[in-house]
N, C-alpha and C positions, 0 to 999 in steps of 0.2 A: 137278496139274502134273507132267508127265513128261517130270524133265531127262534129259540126256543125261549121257553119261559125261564127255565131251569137250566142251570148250567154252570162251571166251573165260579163262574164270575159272583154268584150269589151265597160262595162262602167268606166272601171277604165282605169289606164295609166302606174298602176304598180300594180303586184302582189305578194304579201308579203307570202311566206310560212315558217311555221313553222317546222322542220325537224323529232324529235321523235314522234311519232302516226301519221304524215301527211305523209312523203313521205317514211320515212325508220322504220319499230321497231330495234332498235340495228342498226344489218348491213343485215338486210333483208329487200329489199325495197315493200312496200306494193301493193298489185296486184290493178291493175290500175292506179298506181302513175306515173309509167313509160312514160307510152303511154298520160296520160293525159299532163305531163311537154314536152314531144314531141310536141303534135299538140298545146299548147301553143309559142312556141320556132316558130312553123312554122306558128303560127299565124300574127308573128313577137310582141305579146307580153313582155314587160317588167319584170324580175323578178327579187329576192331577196328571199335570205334566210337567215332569224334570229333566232338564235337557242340559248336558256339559256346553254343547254350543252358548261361546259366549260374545256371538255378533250381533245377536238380536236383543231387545229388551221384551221384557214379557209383556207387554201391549203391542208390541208387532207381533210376536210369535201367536199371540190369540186373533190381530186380525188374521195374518197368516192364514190361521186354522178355519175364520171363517168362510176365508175367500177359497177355500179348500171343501166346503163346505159342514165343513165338522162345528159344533156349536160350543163355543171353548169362551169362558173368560178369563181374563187379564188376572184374576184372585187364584184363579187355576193353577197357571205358571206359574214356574221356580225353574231356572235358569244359573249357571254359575256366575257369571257377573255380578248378579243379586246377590247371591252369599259369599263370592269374595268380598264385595265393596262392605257390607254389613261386619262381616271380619276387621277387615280393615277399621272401619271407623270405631269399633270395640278396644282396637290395639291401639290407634294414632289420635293425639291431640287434635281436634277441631282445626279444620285449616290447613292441618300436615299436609305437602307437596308427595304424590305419587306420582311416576313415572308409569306410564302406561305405554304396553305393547299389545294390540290390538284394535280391534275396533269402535269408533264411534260411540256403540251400545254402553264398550264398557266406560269409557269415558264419562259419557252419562251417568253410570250407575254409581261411579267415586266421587262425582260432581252433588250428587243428590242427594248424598250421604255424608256432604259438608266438609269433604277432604278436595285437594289441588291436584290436577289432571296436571302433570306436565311432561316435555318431549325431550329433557337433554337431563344427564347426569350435571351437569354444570348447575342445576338447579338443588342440588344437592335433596334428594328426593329420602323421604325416612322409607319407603318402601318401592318397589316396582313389585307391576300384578300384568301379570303374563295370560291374554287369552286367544282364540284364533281368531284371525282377522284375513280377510284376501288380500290385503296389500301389505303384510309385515314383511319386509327385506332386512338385509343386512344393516343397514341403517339403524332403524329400529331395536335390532337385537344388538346393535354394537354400543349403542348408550345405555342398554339394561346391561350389559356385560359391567361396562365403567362403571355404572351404581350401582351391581352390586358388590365388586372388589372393595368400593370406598366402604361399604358397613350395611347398604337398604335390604330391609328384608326383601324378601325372593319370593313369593306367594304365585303359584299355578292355576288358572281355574280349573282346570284339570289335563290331562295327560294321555287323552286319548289319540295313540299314532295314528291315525285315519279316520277320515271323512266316509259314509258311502256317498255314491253320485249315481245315475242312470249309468254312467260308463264305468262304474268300479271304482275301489275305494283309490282317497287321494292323500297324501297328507294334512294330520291334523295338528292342533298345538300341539300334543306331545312329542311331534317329529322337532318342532322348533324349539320345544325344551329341550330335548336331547342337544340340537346345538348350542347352545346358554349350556346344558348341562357338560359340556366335551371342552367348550372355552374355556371355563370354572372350576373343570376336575371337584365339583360338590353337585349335592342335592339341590332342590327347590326346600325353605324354610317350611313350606304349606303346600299341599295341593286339596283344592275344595272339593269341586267336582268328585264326581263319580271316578272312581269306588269306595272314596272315603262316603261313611252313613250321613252327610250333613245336608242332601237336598230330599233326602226320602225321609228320613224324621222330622225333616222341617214342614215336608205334605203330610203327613200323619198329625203330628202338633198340632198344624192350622183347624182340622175338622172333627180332632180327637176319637181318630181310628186307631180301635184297638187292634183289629185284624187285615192289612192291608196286603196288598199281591202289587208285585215290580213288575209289568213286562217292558221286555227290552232284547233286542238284538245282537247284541256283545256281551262274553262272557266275561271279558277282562273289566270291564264296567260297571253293565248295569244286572248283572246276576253276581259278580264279586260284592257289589255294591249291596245288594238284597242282603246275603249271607251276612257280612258285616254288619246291618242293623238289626239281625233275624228275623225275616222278612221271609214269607214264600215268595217265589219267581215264575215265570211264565218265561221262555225263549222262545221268540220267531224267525226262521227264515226268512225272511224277507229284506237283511242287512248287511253286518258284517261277517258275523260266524256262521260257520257249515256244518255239514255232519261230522268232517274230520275235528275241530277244535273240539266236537262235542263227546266223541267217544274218549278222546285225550285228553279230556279237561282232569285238570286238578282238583284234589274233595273242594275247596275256597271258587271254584268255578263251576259248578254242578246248578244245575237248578232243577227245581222240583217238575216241574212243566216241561211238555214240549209240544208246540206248532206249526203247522206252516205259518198261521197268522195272525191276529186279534180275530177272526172268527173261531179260535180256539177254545175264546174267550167264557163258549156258549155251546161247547159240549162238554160231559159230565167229566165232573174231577179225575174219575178212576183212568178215561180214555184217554185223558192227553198228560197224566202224571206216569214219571219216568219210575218205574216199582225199583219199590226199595228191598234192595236181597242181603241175606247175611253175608259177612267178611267170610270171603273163599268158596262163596259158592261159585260149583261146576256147570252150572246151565239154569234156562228158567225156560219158561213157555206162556204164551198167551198170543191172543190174534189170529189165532194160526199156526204162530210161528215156533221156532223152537231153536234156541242158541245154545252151544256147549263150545267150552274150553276146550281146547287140544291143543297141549303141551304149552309154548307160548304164542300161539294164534288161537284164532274163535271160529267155527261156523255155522254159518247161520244154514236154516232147511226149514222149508213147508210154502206157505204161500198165505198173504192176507193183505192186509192196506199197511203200503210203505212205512210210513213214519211209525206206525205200531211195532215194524222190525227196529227200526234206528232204535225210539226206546227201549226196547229188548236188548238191542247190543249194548245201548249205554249200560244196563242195570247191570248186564254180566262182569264187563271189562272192568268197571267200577269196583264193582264190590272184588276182583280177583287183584285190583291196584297192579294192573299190567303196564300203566305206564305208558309212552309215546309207539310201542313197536306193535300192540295189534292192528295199529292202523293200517300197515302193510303186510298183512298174515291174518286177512279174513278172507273165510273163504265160503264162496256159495254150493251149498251141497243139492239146491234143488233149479231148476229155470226161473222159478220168480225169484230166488232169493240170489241168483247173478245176475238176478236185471236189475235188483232193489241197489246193491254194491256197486253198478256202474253208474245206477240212478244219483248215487248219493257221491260220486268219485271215493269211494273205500277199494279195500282191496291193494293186491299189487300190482 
């Protein structure tokens, strides 16, 4: 990869990545994440990584990183485990018993922070703190159930329904909150994590970046999550969300950016920013390309580099607030632009 000097990345002062679908799936780290967190690092770039996974502790996620070969330290990370437990000990007496559903990591991080890790509501726990773990079962969720009928607060690291993996997304804690949430007929008292603003102001705080950029692969997350701290964002392919979530996103899910990657990172703001068009405009053009409204679908016509169309259809659908139905009422008016549409699964 041969970044440039100049590039998206050198308007900001800090660069916030998101870990599952951006730099690693699981423990396979994604082809170009590598080289792109390299010539960032050599750019003398600022970074941070915030990650809702709350199985690891931020000293494994940095060896993680560097057995990955990407150059990460441990001061780097922010992790939900880490700002729920810090939650926690702000709310609970020294000593307070927490009942924990999840992994080891988080265990650790409620232990650290001078509160009582324990496994049975009979322990009468002032809180349970919910994160994903590979071996949470029924078990587990049926003692948070009992603690928190008796009065413990309910705290979430976060709520994201799905993992990505190499073989496609899988469930994440928020699939297991939903069960606690369906036993309970209520909410969770807290969710930390992402989308709430408290792991990307807490990267920002630490370095006192004025000007920081989110990237991240999910819109229900980590570009919900941007927006809420008012943050610019970056989205990559390379995760959970597609072209479909992105033409149908909601204004609170929009991001400013779009890439296939972190090598996005390092081409110029104008090429991978999604243009911003007035409320109701009928079409726009750029790339090549050229998108109009008809009626309640969109089509697109001309020919130029892929994702330059996707942002072109985002800008238009966007600003005409079409809502979930032009994603099946686009249409190609020219050969590239029914290849870009099948490229992207749009259309009907």
């Amino acid at each position: 990869m041969n970044a440039p000097t100049a590039g998206l990345h050198t308007g900001y002062d800090l660069v916030i990545l998101d870990l599952d679908g951006v730099v690693y799936l699981v423990d396979h780290p994604i082809p170009s994440a590598v080289d792109a967190i390299t010539h960032l690092h050599r750019a003398g770039q600022r970074l941070a990584y915030a990650t809702n996974n709350a199985s690891r502790r931020a000293a494994e996620v940095a060896t993680l990183l560097r057995g990955m070969g990407v150059e990460a330290l441990e001061s780097e990370v922010l992790t939900s485990a880490q700002a729920s437990a810090t939650l926690l000990a702000e709310r609970l007496p020294a000593g307070s018993p927490v009942l924990v559903v999840g992994a080891d990591a988080l265990r650790a991080e409620i232990r650290d922070v001078g509160l009582r890790p324990v496994a049975s509501a009979t322990e009468r726990p002032a809180a349970v703190v919910q994160g994903y773990g590979p071996q949470v079962g029924w078990t587990e969720l049926a003692e948070a159930a009992l603690a928190i009928r008796a009065g413990a607060m309910w705290v979430a690291t976060n709520t994201d329904r799905t993992l990505p993996t190499p073989r496609g997304p899988v469930p994440g804690n928020g699939a297991m909150v939903a069960a606690l949430r369906t036993a309970l007929d209520r909410e969770p008292d807290l969710v930390v994590g992402k989308p709430e603003p408290t792991l990307f102001e807490t990267a920002a705080a630490r370095v006192g970046a004025r000007r920081p950029i989110v990237v991240g692969d999910r819109l229900d997350t980590d570009i919900a999550g941007a927006r809420r701290s008012g943050m610019d964002s970056l989205v990559v392919l390379t995760g959970v969300s597609g072209a479909r979530d992105l033409v149908t996103a909601p204004p609170e899910r929009r991001p400013t950016h779009l890439a296939t990657d972190l090598s996005g990172l390092f081409e110029k703001d104008e090429a991978v920013r999604v243009p911003q068009l007035p409320d109701g405009a009928g079409g726009a053009e750029a790339g090549g390309w050229r998108v109009t409204r008809q009626g309640v679908g969109v089509e697109l016509t001309g020919t130029g580099e892929p994702l330059a169309a996707l942002r072109l259809l985002c800008a238009v659908i966007w600003a005409g607030d079409m809502g979930e139905s032009p994603a099946g009422n686009l249409a190609g008016a020219s050969p590239a632009a029914a290849d870009v549409l099948r490229r992207f699964g749009l259309g009907g």
